[in-house]
KETORTOR-228295 format. One record per residue (C-alpha): residue in three letters; residue number from 1; y, z, x. Coordinates in steps of 0.5 Angstrom, whole numbers, plus 500, padded with zeros to 3 digits. Layout:
N
<aa = ALA&i = NUM&y = Y&z = Z&x = X> $
...
END
This chain:
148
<aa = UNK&i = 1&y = 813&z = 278&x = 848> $
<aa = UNK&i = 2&y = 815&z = 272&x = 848> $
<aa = UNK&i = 3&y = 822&z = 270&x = 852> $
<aa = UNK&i = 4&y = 827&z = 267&x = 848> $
<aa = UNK&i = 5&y = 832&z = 265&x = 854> $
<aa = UNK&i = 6&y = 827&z = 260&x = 858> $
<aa = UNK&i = 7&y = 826&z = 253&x = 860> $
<aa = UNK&i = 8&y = 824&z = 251&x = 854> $
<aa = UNK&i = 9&y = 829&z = 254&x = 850> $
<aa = UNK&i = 10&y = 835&z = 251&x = 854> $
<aa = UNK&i = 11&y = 832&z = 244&x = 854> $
<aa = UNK&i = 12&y = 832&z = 244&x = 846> $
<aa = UNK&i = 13&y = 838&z = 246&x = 846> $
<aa = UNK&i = 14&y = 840&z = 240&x = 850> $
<aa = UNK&i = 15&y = 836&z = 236&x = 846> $
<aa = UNK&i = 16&y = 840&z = 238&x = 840> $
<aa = UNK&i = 17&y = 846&z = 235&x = 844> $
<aa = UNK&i = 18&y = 842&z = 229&x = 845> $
<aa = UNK&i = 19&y = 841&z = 228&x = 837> $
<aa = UNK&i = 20&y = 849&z = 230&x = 837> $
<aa = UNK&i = 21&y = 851&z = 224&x = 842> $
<aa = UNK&i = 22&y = 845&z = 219&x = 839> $
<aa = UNK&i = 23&y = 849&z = 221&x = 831> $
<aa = UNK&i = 24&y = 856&z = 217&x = 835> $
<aa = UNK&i = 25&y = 852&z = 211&x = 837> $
<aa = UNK&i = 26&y = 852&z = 213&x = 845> $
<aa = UNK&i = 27&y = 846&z = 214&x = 849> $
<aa = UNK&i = 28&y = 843&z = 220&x = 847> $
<aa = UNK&i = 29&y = 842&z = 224&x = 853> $
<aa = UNK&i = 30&y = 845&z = 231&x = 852> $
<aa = UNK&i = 31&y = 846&z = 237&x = 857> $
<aa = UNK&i = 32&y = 847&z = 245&x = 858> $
<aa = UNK&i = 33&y = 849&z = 249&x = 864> $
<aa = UNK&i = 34&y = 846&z = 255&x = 864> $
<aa = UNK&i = 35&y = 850&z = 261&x = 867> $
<aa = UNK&i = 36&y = 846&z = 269&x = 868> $
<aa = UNK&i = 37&y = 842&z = 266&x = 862> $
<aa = UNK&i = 38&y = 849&z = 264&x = 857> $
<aa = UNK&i = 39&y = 851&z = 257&x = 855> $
<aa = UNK&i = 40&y = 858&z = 256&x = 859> $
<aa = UNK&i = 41&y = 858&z = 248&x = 857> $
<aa = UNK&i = 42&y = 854&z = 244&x = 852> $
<aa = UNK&i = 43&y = 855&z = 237&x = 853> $
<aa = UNK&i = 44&y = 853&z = 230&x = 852> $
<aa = UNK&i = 45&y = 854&z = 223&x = 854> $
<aa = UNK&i = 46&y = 861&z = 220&x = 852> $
<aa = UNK&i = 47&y = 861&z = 214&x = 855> $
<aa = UNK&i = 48&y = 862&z = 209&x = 848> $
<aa = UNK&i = 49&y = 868&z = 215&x = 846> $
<aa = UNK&i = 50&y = 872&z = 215&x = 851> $
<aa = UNK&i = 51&y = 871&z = 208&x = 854> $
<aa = UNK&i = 52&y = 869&z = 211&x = 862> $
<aa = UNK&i = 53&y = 861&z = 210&x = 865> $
<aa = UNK&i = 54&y = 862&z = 216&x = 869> $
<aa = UNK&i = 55&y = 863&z = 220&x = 863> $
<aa = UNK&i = 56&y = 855&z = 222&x = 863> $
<aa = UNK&i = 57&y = 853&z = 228&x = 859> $
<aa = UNK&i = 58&y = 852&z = 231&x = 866> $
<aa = UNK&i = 59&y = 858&z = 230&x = 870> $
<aa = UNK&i = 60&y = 862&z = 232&x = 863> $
<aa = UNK&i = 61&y = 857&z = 239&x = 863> $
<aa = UNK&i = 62&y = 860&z = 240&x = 870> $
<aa = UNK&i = 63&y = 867&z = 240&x = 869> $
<aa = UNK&i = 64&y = 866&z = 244&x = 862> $
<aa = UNK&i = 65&y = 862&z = 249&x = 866> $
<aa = UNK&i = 66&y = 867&z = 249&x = 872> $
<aa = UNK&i = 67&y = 872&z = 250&x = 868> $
<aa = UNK&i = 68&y = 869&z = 256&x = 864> $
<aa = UNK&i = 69&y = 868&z = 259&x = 871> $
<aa = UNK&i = 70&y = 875&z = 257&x = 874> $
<aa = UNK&i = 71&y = 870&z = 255&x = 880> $
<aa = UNK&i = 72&y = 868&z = 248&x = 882> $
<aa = UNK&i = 73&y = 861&z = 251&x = 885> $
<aa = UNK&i = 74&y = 855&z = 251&x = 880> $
<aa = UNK&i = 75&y = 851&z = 254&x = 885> $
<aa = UNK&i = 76&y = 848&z = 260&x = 880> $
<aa = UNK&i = 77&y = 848&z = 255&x = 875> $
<aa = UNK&i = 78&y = 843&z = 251&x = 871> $
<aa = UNK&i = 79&y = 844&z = 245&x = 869> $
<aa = UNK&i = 80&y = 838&z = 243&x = 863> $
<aa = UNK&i = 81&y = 839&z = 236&x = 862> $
<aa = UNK&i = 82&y = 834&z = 231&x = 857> $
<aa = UNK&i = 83&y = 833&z = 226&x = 862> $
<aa = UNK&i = 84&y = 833&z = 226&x = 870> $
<aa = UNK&i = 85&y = 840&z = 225&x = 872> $
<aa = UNK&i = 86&y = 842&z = 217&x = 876> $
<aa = UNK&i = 87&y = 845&z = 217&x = 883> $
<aa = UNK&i = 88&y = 852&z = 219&x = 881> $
<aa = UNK&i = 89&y = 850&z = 225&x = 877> $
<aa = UNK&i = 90&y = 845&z = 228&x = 882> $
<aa = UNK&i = 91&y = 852&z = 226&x = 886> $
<aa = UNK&i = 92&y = 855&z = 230&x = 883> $
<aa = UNK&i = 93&y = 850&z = 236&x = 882> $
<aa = UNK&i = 94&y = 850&z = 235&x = 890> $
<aa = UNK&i = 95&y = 859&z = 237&x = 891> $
<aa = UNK&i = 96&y = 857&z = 243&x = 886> $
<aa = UNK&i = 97&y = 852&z = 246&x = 890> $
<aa = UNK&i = 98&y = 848&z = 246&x = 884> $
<aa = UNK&i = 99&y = 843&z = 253&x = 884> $
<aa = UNK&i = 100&y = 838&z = 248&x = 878> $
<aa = UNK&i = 101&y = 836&z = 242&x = 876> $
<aa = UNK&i = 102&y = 831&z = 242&x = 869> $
<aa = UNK&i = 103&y = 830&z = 235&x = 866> $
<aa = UNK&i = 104&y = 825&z = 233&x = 861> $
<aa = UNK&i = 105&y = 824&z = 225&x = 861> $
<aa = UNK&i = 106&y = 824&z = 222&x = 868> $
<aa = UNK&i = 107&y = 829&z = 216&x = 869> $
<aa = UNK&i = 108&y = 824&z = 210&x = 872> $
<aa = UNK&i = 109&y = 829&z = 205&x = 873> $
<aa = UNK&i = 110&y = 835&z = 209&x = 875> $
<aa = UNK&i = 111&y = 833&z = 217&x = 876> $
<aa = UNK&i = 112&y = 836&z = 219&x = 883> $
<aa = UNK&i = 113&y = 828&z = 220&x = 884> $
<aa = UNK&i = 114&y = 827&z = 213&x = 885> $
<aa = UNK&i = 115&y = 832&z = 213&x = 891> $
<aa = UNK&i = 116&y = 832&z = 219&x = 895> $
<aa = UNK&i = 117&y = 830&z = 226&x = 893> $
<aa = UNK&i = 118&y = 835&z = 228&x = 899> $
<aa = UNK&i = 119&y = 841&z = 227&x = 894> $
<aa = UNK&i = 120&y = 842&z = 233&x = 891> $
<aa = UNK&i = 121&y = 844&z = 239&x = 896> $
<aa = UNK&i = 122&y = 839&z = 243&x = 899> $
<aa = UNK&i = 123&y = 840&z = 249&x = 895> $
<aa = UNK&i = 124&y = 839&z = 246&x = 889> $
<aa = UNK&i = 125&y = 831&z = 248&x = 885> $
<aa = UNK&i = 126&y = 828&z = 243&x = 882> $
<aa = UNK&i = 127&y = 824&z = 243&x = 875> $
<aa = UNK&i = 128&y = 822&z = 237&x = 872> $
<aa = UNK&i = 129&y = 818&z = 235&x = 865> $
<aa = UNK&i = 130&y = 821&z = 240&x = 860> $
<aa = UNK&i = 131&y = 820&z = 238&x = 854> $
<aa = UNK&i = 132&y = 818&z = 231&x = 857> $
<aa = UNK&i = 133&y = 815&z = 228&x = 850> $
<aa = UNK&i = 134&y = 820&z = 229&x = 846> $
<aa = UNK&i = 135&y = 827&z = 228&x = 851> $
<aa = UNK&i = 136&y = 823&z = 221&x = 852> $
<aa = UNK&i = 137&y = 822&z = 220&x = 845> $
<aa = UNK&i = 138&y = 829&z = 221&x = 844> $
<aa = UNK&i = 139&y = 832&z = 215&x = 848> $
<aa = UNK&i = 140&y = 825&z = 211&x = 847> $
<aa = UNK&i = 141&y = 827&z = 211&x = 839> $
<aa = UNK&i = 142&y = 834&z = 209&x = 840> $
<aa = UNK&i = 143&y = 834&z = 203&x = 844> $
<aa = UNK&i = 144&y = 829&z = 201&x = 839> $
<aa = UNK&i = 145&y = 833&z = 201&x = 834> $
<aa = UNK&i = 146&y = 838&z = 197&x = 838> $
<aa = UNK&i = 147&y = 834&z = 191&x = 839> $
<aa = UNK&i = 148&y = 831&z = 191&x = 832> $
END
């Protein structure tokens, strides 16, 4: 029997996020945070909007979620997220215990990967390549667009 709620579920549902910032003109990456297999937060990057570089799809996803649970700590949470996240977003998942990380693409320029896999808290699980193809293709075709 097939599980609907899987890995692979939660990403697409944070691909869709991706195609709603990517409709508003910011760069499309898109976020869930995933609570006992519920969707508490579904955001995406908001810097254009809002004028502010912090507001990354991920550090909107952990103040939706923190909210939602009246708690600052994430740690049995999810954090499904389209591209793997930069040094201030694993930051961020560091100060909310985040329980997992699941990304798509991999960021080769800015990914927090690059600097020190150390950034994120010790708890933290770590799942990379979700629907790599796909949340790669999002972000390659949009910043094709730009240059064209």
């Amino acid at each position: 029997m097939l599980q609907p709620f899987n890995d692979e579920y939660f990403m697409r549902q944070a691909l869709k996020e991706a195609q709603n910032a990517k409709d508003r003109d910011e760069v499309p990456v898109g976020a869930v945070i995933v609570c006992k297999n519920q969707i508490i937060g579904r955001t995406h990057n908001l810097t254009e909007a809002l004028t502010d570089f912090t507001a990354h799809a991920e550090m909107q996803a952990f103040t939706v979620a923190s909210e939602y649970l009246g708690n600052k700590y994430l740690n049995e949470c999810t954090l499904y997220v389209t591209l793997e996240p930069c040094v201030m977003c694993a930051g961020g998942a560091f100060w909310t215990r985040l329980g997992r990380l699941v990304y798509g693409a991999k960021d080769e320029r800015r990914g927090y990967g690059r600097v020190q896999e150390k950034i994120l808290h010790p708890v933290t699980q770590v799942q990379g390549g979700i629907l790599e193809q796909e949340c790669s293709e999002i972000i390659k075709t949009y910043f094709q667009n730009k240059r064209n």
